[in-house]
N, C-alpha and C positions, 0 to 999 in steps of 0.2 A: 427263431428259425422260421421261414418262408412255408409256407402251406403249400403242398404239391398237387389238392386236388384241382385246380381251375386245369380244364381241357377243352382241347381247342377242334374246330370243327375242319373238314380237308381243304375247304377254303381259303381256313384261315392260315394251314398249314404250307400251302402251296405259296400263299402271299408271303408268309417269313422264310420258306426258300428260295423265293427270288429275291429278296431282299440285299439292298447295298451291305446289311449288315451282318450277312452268313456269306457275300462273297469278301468281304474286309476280311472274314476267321478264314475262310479259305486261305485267301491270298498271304495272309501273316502267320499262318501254318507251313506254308511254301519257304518262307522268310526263314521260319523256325529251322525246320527238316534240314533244307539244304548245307549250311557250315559245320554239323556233326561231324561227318566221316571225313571230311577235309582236313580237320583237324585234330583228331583221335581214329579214325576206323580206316577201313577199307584203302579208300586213294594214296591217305601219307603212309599205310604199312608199306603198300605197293611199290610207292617210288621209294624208302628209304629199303627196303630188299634188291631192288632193282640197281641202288647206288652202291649196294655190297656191303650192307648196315648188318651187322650179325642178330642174329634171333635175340639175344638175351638183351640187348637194348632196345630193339623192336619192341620189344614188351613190355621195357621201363616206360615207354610213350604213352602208353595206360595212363600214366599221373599228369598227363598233359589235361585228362578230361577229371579232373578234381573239382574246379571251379560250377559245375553241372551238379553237385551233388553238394556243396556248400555255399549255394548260391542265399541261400536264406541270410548269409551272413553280413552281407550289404543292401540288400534288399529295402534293409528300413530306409536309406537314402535317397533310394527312387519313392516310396512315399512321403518324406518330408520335402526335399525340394523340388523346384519347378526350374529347369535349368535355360531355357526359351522358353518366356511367359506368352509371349505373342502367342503360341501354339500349344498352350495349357500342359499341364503337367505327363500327362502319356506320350501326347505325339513330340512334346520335344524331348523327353528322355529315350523317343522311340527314334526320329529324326538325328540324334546326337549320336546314340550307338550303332547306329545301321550304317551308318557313314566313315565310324572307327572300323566297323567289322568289315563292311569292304577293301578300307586299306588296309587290314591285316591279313585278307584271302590276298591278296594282291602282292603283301609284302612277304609270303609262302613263296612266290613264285619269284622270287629276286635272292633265295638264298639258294644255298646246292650240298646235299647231303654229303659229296666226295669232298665240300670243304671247310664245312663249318657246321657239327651238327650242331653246337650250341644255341648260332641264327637260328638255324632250325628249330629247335626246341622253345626261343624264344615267341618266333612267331606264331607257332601253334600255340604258345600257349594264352595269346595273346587274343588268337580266333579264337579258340575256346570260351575265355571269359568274355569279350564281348558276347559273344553268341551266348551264355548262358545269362548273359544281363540283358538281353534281346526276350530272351521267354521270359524272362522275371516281368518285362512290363507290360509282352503280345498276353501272357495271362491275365494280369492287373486289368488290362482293356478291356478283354473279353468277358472278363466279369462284370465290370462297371457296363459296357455297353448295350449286356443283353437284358432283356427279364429273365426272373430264375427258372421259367418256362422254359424257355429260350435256350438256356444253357447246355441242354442236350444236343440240340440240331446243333448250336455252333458249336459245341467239341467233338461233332462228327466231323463236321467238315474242316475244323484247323486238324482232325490228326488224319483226316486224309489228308490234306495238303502238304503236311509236315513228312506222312510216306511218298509221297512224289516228289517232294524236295531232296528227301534222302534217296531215293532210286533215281533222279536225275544226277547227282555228285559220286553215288557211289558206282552203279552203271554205268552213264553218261561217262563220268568221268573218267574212267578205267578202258571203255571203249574208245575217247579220246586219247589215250595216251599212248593208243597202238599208232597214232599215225601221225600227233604231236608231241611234243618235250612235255614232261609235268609242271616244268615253271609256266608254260604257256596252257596246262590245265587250269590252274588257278585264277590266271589272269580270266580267262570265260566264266570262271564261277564267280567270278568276284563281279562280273558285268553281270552273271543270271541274278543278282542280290539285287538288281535296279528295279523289278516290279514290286518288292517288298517298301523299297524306297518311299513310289511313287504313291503306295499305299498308303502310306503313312500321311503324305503329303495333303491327299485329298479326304482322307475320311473323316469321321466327325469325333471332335472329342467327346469322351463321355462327361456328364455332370459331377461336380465333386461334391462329394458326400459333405453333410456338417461335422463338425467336431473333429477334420483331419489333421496330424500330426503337427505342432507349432512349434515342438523344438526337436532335435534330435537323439531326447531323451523320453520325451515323448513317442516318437516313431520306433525308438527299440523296445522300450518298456509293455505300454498298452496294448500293443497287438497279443499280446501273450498274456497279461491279466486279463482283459478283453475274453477271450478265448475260451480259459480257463474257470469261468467265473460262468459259465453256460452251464444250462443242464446235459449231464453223459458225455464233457469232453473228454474225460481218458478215456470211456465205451466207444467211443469214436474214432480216437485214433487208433484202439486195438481194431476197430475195423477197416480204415484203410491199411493199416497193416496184413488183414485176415484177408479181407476179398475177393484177392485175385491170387493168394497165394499154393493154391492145388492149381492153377492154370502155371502160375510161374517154374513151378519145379517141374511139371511134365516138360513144360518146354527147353527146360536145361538139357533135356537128356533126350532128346526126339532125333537127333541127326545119329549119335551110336546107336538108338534102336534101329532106325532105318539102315546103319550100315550091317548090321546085327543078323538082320534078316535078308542078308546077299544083297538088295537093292543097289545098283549102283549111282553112282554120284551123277553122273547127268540125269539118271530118271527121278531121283532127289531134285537136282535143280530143278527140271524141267517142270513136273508135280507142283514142288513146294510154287515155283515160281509161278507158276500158270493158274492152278487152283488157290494157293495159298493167301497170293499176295489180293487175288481179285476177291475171294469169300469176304475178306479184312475190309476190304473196302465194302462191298456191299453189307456186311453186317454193320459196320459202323453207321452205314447213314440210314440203313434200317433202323438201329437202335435210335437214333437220335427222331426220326417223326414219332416212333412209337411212344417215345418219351413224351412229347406233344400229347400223343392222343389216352395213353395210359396214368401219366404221371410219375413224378421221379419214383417213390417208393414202389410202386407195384412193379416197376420197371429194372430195378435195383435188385428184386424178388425175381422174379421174372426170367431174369437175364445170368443171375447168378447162377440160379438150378440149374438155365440150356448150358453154362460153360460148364458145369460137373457131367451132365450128359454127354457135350460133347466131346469130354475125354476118354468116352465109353467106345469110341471109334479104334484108340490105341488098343484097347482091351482086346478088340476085336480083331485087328491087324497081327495082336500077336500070336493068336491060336490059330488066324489063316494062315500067315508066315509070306512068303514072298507070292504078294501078289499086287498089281498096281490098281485095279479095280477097289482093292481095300485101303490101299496107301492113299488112292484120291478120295475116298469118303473121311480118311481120316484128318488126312488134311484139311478137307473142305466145313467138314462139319466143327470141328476147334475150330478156326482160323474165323470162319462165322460168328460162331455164339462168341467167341473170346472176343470178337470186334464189337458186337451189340454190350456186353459188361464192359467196355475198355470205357465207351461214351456214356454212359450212365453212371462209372465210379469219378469219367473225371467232372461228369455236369455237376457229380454231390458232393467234389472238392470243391469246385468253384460256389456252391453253394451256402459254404460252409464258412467262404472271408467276409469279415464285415466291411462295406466298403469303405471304409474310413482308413483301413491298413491293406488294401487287398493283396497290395504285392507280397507283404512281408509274410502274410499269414498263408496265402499261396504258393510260395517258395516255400516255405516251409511244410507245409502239405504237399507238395510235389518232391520234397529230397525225402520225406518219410516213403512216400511211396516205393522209392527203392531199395530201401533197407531189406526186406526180403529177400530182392534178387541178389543179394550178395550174400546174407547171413542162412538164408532158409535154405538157396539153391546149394552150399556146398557139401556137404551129404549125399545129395542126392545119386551121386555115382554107388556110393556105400548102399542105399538102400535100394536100387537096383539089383545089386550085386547078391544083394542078401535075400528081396523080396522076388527075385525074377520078373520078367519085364509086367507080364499081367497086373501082377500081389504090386508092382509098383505103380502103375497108372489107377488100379482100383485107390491104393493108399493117396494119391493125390484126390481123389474124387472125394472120400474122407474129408480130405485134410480143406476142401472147400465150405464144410459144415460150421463150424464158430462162426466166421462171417457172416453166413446167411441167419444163423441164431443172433450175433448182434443187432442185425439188420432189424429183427423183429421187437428188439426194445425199442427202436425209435418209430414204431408206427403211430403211437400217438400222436407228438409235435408234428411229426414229417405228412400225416393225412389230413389234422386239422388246423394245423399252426398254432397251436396253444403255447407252444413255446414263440412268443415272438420277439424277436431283436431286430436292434440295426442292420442285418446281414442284408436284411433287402428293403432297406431303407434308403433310397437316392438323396443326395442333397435340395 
């Protein structure tokens, strides 16, 4: 495992933000964002409600976005072969899919809910896993491309990009559709997919590591003995598991608080939207120089404790009750620290694949990461209900502690590199 002390001076900080290779994370974070809600959220609920699609299959569409959460399970493919050698193993599995997925936004816009949801259902489901086999490789890149230093700034700026890409389709989109047909929304998204294209086209491949996969048995197998064979990886995975999970369940239940407390739904939007979306941003690309200048672990530390504080803001919103002077600090303050932890738990996944498998072991660290939001968040109504709104944001503040205590087993490897592997080993 990589040593996180080497830090870096504002010089040197300034020179890797302008760098071709934080605006490449940018721009294939735009790439990422944008085909989500196209094809699971926001725009196809919209038009399929619109086309007189009843609720209880609107929400079977759910299982369209399946491929995003079992994406680990082809993954080993994109590490064994190289599919256009001319343009090395990332940019042609990157080149290959970018190309299907635009025909598949494109082929969205060619079917019609009043007459075939089936089409329907096929071509989302079709965007979907291209687009989840699009982040299998924009991560695989990002890893190989950066140093382990590095890896904080560019997962700030691919998951800003990747929130602009999603507030361009789901916004954008929906605002488009007041004054176009939805089949000719698609057709635009599928053309805003061209800068991700071009990205690809010009940027550089990364180096490929030694000893990567040579058969297909190899590419399933090793990434997980590989893994496994580390010191603290089950301690590890209980901590991507723990980390964010006191940030995840407040945020399950933040919209009935606010409706709880009379606020109404535009001063919701307006708030959430105006303060919410902008803190997110700004904390993420705050977290990722600080990562620069702090290093991953103290950073990890650091950034943990401000997201339990900053759900200290609901605490306090609930005993003022309707007020939007408290509603903007609450918002403002999570929405912050939860952006500075968002870039530091994903710089110490990416830090965590050896690059010989990086997709497979990266998919797979990025569908763990979700398990929470599905199995921890559903209770959460219940303990609300039990704990009152306070006794409930205080118990997510709690339930941020095991993380931050795992965190602290790995200060050894992670401050001096004693533990060291191929993770950050280049070829």
């Amino acid at each position: 495992m990589p040593s996180d002390s080497r830090q870096r001076s504002t010089r040197d900080i300034l020179r890797i933000f302008l760098s071709g290779r934080m605006l490449t994370a940018l721009l294939m974070g735009f790439s990422s964002g944008l085909p989500l809600l196209l094809a699971t959220g926001s725009v196809l609920q919209a038009w399929l409600k619109e086309a007189g699609v009843d609720l209880g299959t609107i929400g079977l569409f759910a299982l369209v976005g399946l491929p995003y959460t079992l994406k680990f399970l082809w993954a080993p493919l994109l590490d064994r072969f190289t599919p256009l050698s001319g343009m090395g193993r990332r940019r042609g599995w990157l080149l290959l899919i970018q190309v299907t997925l635009i025909a598949a936004i494109a082929s969205l816009g060619l079917t019609d809910p009043t007459q075939s949801l089936p089409l329907v259902t096929l071509a989302a489901f079709l965007t979907a896993f291209f687009s989840a086999s699009q982040d299998i490789v924009i991560d695989a890149y990002r890893r190989e491309s950066l140093a382990d230093d590095e890896q904080g700034l560019g997962a700030s700026l691919y998951v800003n990009g990747y929130r602009i890409g999603m507030l361009l389709s789901s916004g954008g989109g929906l605002i488009l559709a007041d004054f176009i047909p939805f089949q000719a929304v698609y057709w635009v998204m599928a053309t805003a997919m061209l800068p991700g294209l071009i990205t690809t086209l010009f940027c550089v491949e990364p180096l490929v590591a030694a000893g990567t996969p040579r058969t297909l048995r190899e590419a399933v197998v090793q990434p997980f003995a590989e893994y496994f064979s580390r010191q603290d990886a089950v301690l590890i995975l209980l901590f991507v598991l723990l980390y964010k999970v006191g940030e995840m369940m407040a945020s399950q239940m933040t919209t009935p608080f606010y409706l709880d407390l009379a606020f109404t739904k535009t001063e919701i939007g307006t708030v959430v939207k105006l303060f919410g979306f902008w803190a997110t941003v700004i904390g993420g690309l705050l977290g990722g120089v600080l990562i620069l200048r702090m290093g991953l672990y103290r950073s990890l530390w650091t950034f943990g404790v401000l997201q339990a504080i900053g759900l200290l803001g609901f605490v306090i919103l609930a005993r003022l009750g309707h007020s939007l002077p408290g509603l903007a600090l609450a918002v403002t303050s999570e929405n912050l620290f939860s952006g500075m932890a968002t870039t530091a738990y994903v710089a110490f996944m990416a830090t965590l694949t050896n690059r010989k498998f990086t997709a497979t072991q990266y998919a797979l660290l990025s569908s763990l990461m979700g398990i929470p939001r599905v199995i921890v968040n559903t209770p959460t109504g219940y303990l609300a209900e039990w704990l009152g709104w306070e006794g409930f944001f205080l118990f997510c503040m709690v339930a941020t502690i095991p993380g931050l205590w795992l965190l602290t087993r790995f200060r050894v490897w992670m401050e001096t590199g004693e533990v060291k592997d191929a993770t950050s080993a280049p070829g």
